[in-house]
N, C-alpha and C positions, 0 to 999 in steps of 0.2 A: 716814302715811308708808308706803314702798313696802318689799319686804323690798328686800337690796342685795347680787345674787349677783357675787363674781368670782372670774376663775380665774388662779391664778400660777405661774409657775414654782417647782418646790421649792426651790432655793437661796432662792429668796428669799420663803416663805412665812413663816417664823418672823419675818422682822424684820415684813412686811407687817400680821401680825394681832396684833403686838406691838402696833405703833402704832396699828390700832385697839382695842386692848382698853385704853390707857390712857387715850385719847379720848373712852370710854365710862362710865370708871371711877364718874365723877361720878353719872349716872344710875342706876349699881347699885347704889351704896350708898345709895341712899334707894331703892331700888325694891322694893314689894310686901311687906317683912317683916312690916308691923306692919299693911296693913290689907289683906291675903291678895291685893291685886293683883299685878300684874306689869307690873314695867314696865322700861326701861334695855334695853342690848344684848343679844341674845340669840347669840354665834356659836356657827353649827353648823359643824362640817366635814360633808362629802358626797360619797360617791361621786360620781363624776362621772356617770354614769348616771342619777342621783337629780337631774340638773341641772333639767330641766324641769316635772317634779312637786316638789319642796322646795322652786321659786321660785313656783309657785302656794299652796301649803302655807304657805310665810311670811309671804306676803300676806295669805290668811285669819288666818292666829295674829295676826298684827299687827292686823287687825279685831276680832277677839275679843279683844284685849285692849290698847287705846290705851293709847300711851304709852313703847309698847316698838316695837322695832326687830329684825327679824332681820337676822345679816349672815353668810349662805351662803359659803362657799369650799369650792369644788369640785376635785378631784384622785382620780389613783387611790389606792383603799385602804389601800395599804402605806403611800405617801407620807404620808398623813395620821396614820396609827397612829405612823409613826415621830417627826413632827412634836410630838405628845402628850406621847412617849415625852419627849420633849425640852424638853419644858418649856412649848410654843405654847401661849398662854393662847385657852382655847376652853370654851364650856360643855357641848354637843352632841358627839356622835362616831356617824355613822351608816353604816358600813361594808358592801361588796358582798357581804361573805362571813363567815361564821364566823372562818376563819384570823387574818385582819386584826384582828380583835375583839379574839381573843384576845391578841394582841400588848400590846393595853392593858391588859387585864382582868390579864396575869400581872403587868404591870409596876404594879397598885396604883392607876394612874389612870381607874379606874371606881368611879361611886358605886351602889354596887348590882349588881345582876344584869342584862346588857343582854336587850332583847325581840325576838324577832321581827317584824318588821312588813308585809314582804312577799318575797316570790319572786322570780326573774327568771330567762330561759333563751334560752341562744343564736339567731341566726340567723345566714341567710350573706348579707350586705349585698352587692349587688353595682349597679352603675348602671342608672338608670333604661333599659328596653331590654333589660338581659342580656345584653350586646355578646359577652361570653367563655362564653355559654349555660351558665352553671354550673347543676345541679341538686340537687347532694346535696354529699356531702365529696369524695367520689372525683375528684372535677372540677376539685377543687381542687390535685392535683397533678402533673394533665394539664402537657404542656410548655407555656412560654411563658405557665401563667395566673400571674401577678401577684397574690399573697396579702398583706394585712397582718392582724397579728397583735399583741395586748397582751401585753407582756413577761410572762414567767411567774409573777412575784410578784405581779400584779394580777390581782384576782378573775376580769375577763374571759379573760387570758391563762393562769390556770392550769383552767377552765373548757372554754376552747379546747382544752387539750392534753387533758384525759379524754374530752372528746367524741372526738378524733382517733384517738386510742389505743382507743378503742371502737368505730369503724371499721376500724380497721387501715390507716388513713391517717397516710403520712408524710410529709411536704412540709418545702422551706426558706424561710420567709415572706422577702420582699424587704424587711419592716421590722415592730419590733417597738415597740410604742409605750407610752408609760407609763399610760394612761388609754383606756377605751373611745372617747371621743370622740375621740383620735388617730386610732384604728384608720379610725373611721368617715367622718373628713375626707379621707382619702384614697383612699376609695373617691367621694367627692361633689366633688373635683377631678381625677377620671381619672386617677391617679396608681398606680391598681393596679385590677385586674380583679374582685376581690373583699374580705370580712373579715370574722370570724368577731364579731361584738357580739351584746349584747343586743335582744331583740325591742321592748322597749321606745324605744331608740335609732334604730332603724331607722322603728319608725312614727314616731317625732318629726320625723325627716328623710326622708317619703315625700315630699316633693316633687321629693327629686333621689334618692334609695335605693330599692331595692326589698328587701324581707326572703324571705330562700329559707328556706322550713322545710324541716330533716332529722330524722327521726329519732332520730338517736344523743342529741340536744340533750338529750333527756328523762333521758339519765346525767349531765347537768352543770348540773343547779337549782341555783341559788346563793338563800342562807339571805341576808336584810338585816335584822339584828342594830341597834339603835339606845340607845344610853345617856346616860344623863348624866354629866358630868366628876366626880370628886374635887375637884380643883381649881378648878371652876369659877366665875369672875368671879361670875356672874349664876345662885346656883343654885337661886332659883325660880323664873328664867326656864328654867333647864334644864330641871326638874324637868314645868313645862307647858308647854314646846314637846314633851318626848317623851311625855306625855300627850295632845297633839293628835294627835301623827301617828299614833298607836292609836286616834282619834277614828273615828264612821262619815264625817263628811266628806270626812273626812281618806284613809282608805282609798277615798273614792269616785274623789278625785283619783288615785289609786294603780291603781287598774282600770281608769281611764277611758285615760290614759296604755301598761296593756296589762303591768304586775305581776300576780300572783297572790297570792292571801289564802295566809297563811303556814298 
């Protein structure tokens, strides 16, 4: 079986991953306790940034260990922490940032201490071409350039704003998005002239993005913090899928993608 990533809107994420954690129910209660395998549903939540390395990554775990399933849903980091918070039955929680983390970690719903697992650090996404010649941040608040931007509570978006602020750039984005890959869709349907994501996102989407390195980017590393649920359905599927993604494979997908070892 394939890992099986989707992405939902937040209203309606908790009913979404209800109905698959009860669907799955069957499989995790006979899975792995007694003869150390693993097997049954494994849901992670995910950055959204983490979209394209976590559905490679699940596919391998799923290799490594038939029988089991991952099922990825992907959002920005607040959205999912708050989700948690709430009760969304989920085994996985793998966040853009520290902040986020911790929102679970205070509220009881972490099993253990979450880890590190990789880095991430701004670019400035702008269309293939450079139509609006952006070069740096400065350019970004030039008249008439067209900026989007992740709201401030997601990793990318509050990332955005230390980098800005560490320019001494001020700018009013023409849209602020809940998830990096918002930001970055709208620079890949000509809908704005630039957007500040991760470098990782941007190479995934080099066939229609270009990534502008700046400088300041290196004041706004963002820490990817990953744990297992308290609560979790499936808690030794939890327990090794967050032991893979610390795997060397695991981190190979993570490099190759264009993360940094934490």
């Amino acid at each position: 079986m394939s890992a099986r990533a989707v992405r939902t809107p937040v209203a309606a994420l908790v009913a979404a991953v209800a109905v698959a954690g009860c669907g799955a129910g069957g499989d995790q209660s006979s899975g792995g306790a007694d003869d150390g395998r693993v097997t049954g549903t494994v849901t992670v939540f995910a950055a959204a940034s983490l979209t394209e390395s976590f559905t490679r990554i699940g596919k391998d775990f799923e290799a490594a260990h038939p029988g089991s399933t991952v099922t990825l849903n992907f959002a920005g980091s607040s959205a999912l922490a708050n989700q948690i918070n709430q009760g969304a039955p989920a085994d996985v929680f793998a966040s853009a940032s520290p902040t986020n983390m911790t929102t679970v970690t205070k509220a009881g719903a972490a099993d253990g201490a979450p880890s590190v697992f990789a880095r991430n650090q701004l670019v400035i996404a702008v269309p293939r071409g450079n139509p609006a010649a952006v070069t740096g941040l400065a350019d970004l608040s030039r008249p008439g350039v067209k900026v989007a931007l992740c709201a401030n509570q997601v990793p990318c978006g509050a990332a955005a704003r230390t980098a800005l602020d560490a320019a001494g750039v001020t700018l009013t984005p023409v849209t602020l998005e809940q998830d990096v890959k918002g930001a970055l869709a709208k620079v890949k349907l000509g809908e704005v002239d630039a957007a500040l994501v991760y470098r990782t996102d941007a190479r995934a989407a080099s066939a229609d993005v270009t990534g502008v390195e700046f400088p300041e980017s290196a004041r706004a590393i963002n820490d990817y913090p990953i744990v297992a649920l308290r609560d979790a359905p499936n808690p030794d599927g939890a327990r090794a899928f967050v032991a893979y993604v610390t795997s060397t494979p695991a981190r190979a997908i993570l490099a190759e993608a264009g993360f940094q070892a934490p």
